[in-house]
LOSE-916997 format. One record per residue (C-alpha): residue number from 1; residue in one letter; x, y, z. Coordinates in steps of 0.5 Angstrom, whole numbers, m for minus. Example, Ala and Ser with C-alpha at 12.3 -4.5 7.8 and 13.67 -1.06 7.14 Angstrom:
2
+-----+---+-------+-------+-------+
:   k : r :    xx :    yy :    zz :
+-----+---+-------+-------+-------+
:   1 : A :    25 :    m9 :    16 :
:   2 : S :    27 :    m2 :    14 :
+-----+---+-------+-------+-------+
# end
This chain:
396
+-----+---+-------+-------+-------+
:   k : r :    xx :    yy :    zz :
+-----+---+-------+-------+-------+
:   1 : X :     0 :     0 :     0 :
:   2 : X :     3 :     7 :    m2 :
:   3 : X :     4 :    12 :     4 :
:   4 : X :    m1 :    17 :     4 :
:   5 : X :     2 :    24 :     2 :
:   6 : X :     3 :    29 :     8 :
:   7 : X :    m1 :    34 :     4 :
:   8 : X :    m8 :    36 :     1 :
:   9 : X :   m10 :    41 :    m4 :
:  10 : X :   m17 :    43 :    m4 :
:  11 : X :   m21 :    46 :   m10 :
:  12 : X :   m16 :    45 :   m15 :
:  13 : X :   m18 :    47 :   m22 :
:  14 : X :   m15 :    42 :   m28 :
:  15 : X :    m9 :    46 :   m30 :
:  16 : X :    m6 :    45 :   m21 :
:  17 : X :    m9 :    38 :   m22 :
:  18 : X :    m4 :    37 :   m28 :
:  19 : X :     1 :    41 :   m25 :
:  20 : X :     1 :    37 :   m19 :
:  21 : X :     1 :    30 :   m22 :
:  22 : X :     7 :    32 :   m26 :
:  23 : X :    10 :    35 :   m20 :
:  24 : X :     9 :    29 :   m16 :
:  25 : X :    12 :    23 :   m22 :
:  26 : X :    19 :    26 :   m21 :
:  27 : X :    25 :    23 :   m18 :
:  28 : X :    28 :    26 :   m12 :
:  29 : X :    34 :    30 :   m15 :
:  30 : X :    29 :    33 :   m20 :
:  31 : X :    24 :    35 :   m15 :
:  32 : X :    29 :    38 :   m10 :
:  33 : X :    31 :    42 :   m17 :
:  34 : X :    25 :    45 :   m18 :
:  35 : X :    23 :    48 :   m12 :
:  36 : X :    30 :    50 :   m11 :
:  37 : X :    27 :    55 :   m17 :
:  38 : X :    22 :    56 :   m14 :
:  39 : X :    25 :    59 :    m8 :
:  40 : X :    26 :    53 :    m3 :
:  41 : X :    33 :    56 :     0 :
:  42 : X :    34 :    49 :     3 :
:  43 : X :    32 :    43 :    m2 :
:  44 : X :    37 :    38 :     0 :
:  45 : X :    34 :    38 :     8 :
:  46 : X :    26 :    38 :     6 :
:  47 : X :    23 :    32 :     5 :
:  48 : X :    19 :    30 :    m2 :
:  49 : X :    13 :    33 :     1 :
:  50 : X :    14 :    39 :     4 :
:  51 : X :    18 :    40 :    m3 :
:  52 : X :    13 :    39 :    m7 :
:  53 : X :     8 :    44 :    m2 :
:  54 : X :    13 :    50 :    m3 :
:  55 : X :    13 :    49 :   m11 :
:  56 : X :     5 :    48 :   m12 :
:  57 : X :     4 :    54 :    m6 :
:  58 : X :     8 :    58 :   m11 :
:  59 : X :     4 :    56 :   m18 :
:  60 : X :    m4 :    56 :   m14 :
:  61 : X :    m2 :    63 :   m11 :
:  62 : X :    m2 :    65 :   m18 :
:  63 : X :     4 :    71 :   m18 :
:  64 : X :     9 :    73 :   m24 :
:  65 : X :    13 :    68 :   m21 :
:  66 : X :    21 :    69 :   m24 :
:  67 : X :    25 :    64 :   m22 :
:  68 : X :    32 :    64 :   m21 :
:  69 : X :    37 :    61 :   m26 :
:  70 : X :    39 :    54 :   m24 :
:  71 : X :    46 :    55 :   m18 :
:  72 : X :    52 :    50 :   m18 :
:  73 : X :    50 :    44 :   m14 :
:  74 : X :    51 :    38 :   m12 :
:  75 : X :    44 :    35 :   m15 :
:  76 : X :    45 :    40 :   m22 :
:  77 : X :    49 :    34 :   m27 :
:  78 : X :    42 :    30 :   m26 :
:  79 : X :    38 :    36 :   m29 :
:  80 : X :    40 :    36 :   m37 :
:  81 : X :    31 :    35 :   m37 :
:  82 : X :    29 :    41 :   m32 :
:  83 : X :    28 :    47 :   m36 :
:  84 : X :    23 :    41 :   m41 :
:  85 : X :    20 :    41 :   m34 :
:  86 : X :    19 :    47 :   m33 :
:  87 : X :    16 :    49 :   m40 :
:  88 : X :    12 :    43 :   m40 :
:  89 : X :     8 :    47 :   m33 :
:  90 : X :     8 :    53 :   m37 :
:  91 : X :     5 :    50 :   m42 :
:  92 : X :    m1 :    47 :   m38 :
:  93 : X :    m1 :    54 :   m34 :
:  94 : X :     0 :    59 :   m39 :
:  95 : X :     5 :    63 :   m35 :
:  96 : X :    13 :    64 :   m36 :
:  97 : X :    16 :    60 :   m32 :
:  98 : X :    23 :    59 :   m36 :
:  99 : X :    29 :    59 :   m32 :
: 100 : X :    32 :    67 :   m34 :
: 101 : X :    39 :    68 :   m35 :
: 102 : X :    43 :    75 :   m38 :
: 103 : X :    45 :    71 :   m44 :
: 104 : X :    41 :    69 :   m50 :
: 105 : X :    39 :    63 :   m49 :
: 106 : X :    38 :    57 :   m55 :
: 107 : X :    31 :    55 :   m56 :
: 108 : X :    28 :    51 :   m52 :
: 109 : X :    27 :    43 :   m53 :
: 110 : X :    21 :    40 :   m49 :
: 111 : X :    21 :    35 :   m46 :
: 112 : X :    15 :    31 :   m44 :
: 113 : X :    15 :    27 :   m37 :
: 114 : X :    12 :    21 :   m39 :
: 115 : X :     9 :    16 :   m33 :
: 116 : X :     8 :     9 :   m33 :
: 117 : X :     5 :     6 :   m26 :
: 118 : X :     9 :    m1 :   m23 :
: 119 : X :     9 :    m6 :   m28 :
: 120 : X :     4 :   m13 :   m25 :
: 121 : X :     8 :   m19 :   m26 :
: 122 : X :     2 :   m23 :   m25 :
: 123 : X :    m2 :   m19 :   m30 :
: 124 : X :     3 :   m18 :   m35 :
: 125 : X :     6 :   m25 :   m35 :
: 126 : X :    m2 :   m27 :   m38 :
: 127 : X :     0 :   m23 :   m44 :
: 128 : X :    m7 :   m20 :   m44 :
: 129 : X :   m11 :   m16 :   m50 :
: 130 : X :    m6 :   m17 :   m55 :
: 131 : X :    m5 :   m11 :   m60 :
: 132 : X :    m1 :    m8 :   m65 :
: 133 : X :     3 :    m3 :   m64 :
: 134 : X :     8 :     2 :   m67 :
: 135 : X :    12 :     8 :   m66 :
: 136 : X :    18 :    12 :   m67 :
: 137 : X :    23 :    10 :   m59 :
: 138 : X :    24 :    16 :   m54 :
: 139 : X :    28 :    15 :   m49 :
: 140 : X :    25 :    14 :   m41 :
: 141 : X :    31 :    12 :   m37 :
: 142 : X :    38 :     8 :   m37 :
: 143 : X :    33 :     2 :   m38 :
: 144 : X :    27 :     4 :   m40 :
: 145 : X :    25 :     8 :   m48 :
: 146 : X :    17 :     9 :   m50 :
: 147 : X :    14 :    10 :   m55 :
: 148 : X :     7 :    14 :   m57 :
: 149 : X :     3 :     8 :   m61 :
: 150 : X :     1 :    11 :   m68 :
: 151 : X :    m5 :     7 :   m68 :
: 152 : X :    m9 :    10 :   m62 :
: 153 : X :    m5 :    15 :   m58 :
: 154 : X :    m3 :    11 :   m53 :
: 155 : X :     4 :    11 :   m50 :
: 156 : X :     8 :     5 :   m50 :
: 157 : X :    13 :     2 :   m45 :
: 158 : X :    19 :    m1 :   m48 :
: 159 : X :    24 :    m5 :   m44 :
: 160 : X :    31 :    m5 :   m47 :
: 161 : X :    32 :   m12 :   m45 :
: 162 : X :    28 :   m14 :   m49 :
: 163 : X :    32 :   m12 :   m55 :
: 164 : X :    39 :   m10 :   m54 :
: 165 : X :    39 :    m7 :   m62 :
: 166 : X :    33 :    m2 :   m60 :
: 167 : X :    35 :     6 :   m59 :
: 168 : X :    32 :    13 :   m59 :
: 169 : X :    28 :    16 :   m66 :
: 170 : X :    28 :     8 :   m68 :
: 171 : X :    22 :     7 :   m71 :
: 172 : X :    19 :    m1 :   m69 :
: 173 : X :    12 :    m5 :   m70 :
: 174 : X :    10 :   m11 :   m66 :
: 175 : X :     6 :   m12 :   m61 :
: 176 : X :     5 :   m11 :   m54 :
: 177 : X :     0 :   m13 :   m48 :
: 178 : X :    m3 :   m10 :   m41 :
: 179 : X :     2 :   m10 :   m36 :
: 180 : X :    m2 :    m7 :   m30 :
: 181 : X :    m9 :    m6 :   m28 :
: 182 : X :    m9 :     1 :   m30 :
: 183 : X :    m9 :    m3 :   m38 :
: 184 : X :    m2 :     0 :   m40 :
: 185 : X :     2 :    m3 :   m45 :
: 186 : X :     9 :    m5 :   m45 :
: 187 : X :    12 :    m8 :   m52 :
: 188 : X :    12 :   m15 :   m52 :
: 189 : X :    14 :   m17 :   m59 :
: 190 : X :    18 :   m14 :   m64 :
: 191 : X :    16 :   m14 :   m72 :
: 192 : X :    20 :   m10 :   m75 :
: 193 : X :    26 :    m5 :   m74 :
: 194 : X :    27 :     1 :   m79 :
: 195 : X :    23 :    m1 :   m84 :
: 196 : X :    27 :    m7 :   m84 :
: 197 : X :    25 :   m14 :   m81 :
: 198 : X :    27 :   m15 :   m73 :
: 199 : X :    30 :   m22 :   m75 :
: 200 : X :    35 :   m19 :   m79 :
: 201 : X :    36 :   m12 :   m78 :
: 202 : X :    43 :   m10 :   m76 :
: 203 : X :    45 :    m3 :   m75 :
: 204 : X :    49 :     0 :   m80 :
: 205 : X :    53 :     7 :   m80 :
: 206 : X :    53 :     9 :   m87 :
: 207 : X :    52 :    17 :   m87 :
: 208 : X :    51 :    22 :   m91 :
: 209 : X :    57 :    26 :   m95 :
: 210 : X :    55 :    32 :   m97 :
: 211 : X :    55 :    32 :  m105 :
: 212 : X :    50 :    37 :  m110 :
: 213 : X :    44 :    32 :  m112 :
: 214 : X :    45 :    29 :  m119 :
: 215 : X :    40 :    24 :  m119 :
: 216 : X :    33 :    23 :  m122 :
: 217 : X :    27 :    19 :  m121 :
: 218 : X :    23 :    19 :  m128 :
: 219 : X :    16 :    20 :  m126 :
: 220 : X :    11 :    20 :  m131 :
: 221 : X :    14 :    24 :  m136 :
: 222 : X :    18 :    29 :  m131 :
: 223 : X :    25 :    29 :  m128 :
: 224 : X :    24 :    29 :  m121 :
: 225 : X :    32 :    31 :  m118 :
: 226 : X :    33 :    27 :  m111 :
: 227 : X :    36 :    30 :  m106 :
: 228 : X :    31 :    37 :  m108 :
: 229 : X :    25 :    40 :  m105 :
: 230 : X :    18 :    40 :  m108 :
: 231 : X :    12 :    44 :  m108 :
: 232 : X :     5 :    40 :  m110 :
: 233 : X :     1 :    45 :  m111 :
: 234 : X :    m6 :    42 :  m107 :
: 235 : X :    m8 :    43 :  m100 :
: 236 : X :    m8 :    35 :   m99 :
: 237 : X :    m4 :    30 :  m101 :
: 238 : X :   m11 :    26 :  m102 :
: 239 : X :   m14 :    31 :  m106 :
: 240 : X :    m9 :    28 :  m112 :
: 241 : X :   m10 :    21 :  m110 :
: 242 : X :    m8 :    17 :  m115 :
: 243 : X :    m3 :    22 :  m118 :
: 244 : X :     0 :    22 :  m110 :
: 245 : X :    m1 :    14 :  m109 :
: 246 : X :     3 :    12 :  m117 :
: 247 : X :     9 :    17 :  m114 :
: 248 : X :     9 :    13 :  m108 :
: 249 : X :     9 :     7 :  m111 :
: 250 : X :    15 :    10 :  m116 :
: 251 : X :    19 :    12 :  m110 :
: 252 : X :    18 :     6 :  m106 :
: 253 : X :    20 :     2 :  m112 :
: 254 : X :    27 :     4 :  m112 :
: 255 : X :    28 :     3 :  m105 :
: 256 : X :    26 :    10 :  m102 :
: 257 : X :    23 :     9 :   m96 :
: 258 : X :    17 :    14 :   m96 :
: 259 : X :    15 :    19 :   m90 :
: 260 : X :     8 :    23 :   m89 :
: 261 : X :     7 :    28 :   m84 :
: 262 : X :     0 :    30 :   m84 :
: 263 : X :    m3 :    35 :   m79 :
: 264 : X :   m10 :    36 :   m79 :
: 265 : X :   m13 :    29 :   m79 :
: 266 : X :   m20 :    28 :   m78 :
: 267 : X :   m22 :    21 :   m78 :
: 268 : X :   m25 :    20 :   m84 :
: 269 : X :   m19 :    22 :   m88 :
: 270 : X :   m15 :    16 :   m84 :
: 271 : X :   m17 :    11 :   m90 :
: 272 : X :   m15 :    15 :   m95 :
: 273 : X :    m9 :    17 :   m93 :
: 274 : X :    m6 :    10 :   m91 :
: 275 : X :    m9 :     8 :   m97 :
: 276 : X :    m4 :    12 :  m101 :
: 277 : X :     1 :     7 :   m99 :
: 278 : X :     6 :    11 :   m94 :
: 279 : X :    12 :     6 :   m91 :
: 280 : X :    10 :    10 :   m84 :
: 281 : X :     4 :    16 :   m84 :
: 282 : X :     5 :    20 :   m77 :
: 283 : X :    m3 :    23 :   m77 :
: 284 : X :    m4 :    29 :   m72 :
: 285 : X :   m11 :    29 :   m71 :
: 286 : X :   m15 :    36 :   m72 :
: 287 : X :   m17 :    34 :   m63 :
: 288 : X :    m9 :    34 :   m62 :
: 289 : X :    m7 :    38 :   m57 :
: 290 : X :    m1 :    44 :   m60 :
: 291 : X :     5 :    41 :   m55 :
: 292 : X :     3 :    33 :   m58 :
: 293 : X :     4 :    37 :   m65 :
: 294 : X :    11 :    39 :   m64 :
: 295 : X :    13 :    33 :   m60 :
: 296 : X :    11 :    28 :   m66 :
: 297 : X :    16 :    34 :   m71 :
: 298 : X :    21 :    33 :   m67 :
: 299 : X :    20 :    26 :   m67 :
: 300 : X :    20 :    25 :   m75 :
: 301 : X :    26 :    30 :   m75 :
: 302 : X :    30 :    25 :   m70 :
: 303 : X :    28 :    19 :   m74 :
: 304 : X :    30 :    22 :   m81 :
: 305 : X :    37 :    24 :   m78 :
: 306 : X :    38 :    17 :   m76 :
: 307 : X :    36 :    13 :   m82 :
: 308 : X :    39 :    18 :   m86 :
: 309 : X :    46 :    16 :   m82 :
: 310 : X :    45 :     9 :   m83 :
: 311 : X :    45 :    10 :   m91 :
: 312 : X :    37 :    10 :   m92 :
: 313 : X :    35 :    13 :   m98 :
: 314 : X :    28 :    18 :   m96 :
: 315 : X :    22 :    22 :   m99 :
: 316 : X :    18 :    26 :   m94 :
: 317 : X :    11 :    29 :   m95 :
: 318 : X :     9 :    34 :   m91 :
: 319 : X :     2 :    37 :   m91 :
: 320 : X :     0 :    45 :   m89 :
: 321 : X :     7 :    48 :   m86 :
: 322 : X :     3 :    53 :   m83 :
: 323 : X :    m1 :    49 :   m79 :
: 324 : X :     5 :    45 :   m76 :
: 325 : X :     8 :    52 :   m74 :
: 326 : X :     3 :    55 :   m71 :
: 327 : X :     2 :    49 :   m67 :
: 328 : X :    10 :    50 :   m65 :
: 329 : X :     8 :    57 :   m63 :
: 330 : X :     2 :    55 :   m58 :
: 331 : X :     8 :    50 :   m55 :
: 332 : X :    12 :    55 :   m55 :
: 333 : X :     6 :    62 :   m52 :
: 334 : X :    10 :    65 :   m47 :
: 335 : X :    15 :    67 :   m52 :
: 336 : X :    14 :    72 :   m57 :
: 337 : X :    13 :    73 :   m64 :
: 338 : X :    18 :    76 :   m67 :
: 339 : X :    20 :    72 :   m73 :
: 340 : X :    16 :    72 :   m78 :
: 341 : X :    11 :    72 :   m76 :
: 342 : X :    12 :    66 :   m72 :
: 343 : X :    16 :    65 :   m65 :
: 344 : X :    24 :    63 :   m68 :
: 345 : X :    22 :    56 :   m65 :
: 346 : X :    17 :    55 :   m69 :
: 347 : X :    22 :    59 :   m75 :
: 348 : X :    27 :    54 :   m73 :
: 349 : X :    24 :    48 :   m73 :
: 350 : X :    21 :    48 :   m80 :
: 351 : X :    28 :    50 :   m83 :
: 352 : X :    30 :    44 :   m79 :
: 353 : X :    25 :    40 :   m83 :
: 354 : X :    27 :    43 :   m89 :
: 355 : X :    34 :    42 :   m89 :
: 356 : X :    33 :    33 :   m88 :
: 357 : X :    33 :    35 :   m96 :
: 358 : X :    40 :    34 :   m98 :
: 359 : X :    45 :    28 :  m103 :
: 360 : X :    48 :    24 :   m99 :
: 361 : X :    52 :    21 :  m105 :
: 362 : X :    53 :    14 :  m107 :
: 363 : X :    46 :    15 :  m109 :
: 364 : X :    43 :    17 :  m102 :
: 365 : X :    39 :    21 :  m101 :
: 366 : X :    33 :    26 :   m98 :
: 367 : X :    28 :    28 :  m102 :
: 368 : X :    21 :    33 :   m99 :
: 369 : X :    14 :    34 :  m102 :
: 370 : X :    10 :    39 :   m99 :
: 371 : X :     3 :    41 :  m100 :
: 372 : X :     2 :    49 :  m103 :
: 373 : X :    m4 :    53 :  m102 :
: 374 : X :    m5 :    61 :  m104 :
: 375 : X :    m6 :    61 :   m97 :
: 376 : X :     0 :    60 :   m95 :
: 377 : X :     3 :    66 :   m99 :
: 378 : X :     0 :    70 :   m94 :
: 379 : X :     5 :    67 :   m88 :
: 380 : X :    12 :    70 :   m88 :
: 381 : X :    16 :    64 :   m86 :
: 382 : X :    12 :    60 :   m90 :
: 383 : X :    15 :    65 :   m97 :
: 384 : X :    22 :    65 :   m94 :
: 385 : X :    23 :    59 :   m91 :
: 386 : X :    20 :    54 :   m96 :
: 387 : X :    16 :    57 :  m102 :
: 388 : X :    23 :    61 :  m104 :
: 389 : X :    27 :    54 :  m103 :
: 390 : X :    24 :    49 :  m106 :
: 391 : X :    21 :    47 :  m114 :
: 392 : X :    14 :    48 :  m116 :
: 393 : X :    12 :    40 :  m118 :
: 394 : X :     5 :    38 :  m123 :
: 395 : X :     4 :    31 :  m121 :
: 396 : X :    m1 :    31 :  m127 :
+-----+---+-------+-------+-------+
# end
């Protein structure tokens, strides 16, 4: 039986709720940290719950807090991930509580605190509710990764025992059981890794060299240069579906691994988008939350990253920019707008995604398909940072 907490909030609204069940799943050295930040001036005498009151005290009385910038301390080495704890509270509050310094800062990465309830031995050896699943990998700990299952939103625990083999940003399908009564899941067999068969999968190094794009695939009469960027000019990849699904095909028959990002999903546009045949389609649906958005970015740029450094060849198609940079803004409120438009987050990110377009030699290569709207010509970033830097492609 767990210990009942020394403390009791009463009528806390939904954000203070999530809050404190944030603040609650963290490990000691990251919750001395934080109330540290938040004015505890002795963080390594209290005990977890008094840390935890003097942080949520803070976040209820609802003040301009302006914590102060992490001080060198024994506990600090442990805390690369703090300030994605940090802007993961700003984001269910809505206020600015990112550690301020002087100096300029690079641009924050979010961290998402992922929890998983105790693994029941007696459940999960059962093996019950067997489903398929599959997802890119994060890391949770020096034993653990987990993964958000693309099938249903779910996350999924990932022991590293099961598979030595298995790394942050690799993409994996298998299958996975309950391992609790709160019916988690936990990764129980693996199918695939990388789009290769597990069986068999070996990970290979095999970067990419820089080189200038040379190589091109014919396609219905069009040269289409590997490596390059290119405009459709559709809203929707399925508004061209036969065009769009024989390009797939084309692709894939050279051995490109192809790649959909899409935003804006409704259910009923789910089997049409999977019936254009992509090797892994990475659907935000219209209900996604902004912060799911820009994790599901940085997770397809982490991957692409990796398969591209185990010699890959890639076509990434990726639907309504614009949308995906003002979910990166909402992820990002407390910041300002004050490049092009859009918080330079957001400006940055997407030049990340755009940059995954390159040669790699020894016919490697990237290439990135993204949908052009009129609309889109009335966004800066959008003119700039990808309109002006790739070329006008009609499938027809």
């Amino acid at each position: 039986m767990s210990k009942k907490p020394a403390y009791e909030f009463q009528n806390l609204t939904k954000p203070q709720k999530d809050c404190l069940a944030l603040i609650e799943s963290l490990g000691i050295y990251e919750l001395r940290a934080l109330a540290r930040i938040f004015g505890d001036n002795s963080p390594t005498t209290l005990k977890r719950d008094e840390h935890i009151v003097i942080v949520m005290e803070k976040l209820i009385s609802g003040e301009e807090l302006r914590p102060i910038p992490l001080r060198q301390g024994r506990p600090y080495k442990e805390l690369s991930n703090i300030e994605g704890i940090l802007a993961e509270i700003s984001q269910i509050t809505g206020r600015d509580y990112s550690v301020k310094s002087n100096q300029q800062r690079n641009t924050a990465r979010l961290q998402k605190i992922v929890t998983f309830k105790q693994i029941e031995e007696d459940i999960l050896k059962q093996k019950l509710f067997p489903i398929e699943v599959r997802g890119i990998l994060c890391e949770r700990n020096n034993k653990e990764l987990y993964f958000i299952n693309q099938e249903n939103g779910n996350f999924v625990l990932v022991k590293k025992e099961l598979d030595s083999r298995l790394a942050p940003s690799d993409y994996i399908t298998g299958t996975a059981v309950i391992m609790n009564e709160d019916k988690e899941y936990i990764l129980d067999t693996v199918k695939t890794i990388n789009y290769k068969p597990a069986k068999s999968y070996e990970e290979v190094e095999e970067e990419y060299q820089p080189a200038v794009p040379t190589e091109k695939l014919k396609f219905q009469n069009k040269d289409i240069l590997l490596g390059s960027r290119y405009l459709v000019k559709e809203s929707k990849f399925t508004n061209d579906f036969e065009n769009v699904q024989n390009l797939v095909n084309t692709l894939k028959a050279q051995n490109i691994t192809t790649i959909a990002l899409i935003p804006n999903v409704m259910t009923e546009d789910v089997f049409a988008i999977s019936a254009l045949g992509f090797d892994n389609a990475l659907l935000l649906r219209y209900e996604e939350s902004p912060i799911g958005t820009y994790e599901v970015i940085q997770s397809a740029i982490d991957h692409i990253l990796k398969i591209q450094n185990q010699g890959l060849s890639v076509a990434l198609f990726v639907e309504d920019v614009t949308t995906l940079a003002n979910s990166i803004d909402f992820s990002f409120k407390t910041s300002a707008k004050a490049h092009m438009g859009h918080t330079e987050t957001a400006v940055e990110m997407i030049k990340q995604l755009f940059m995954l377009a390159k040669a790699g030699g020894k016919n490697k290569n990237t290439t990135i398909f993204t949908t052009f709207d009129d609309v889109d010509m009335f966004d800066q970033m959008y003119v700039s940072s990808v309109y002006k830097i790739s070329k006008k492609l009609e499938l027809n």
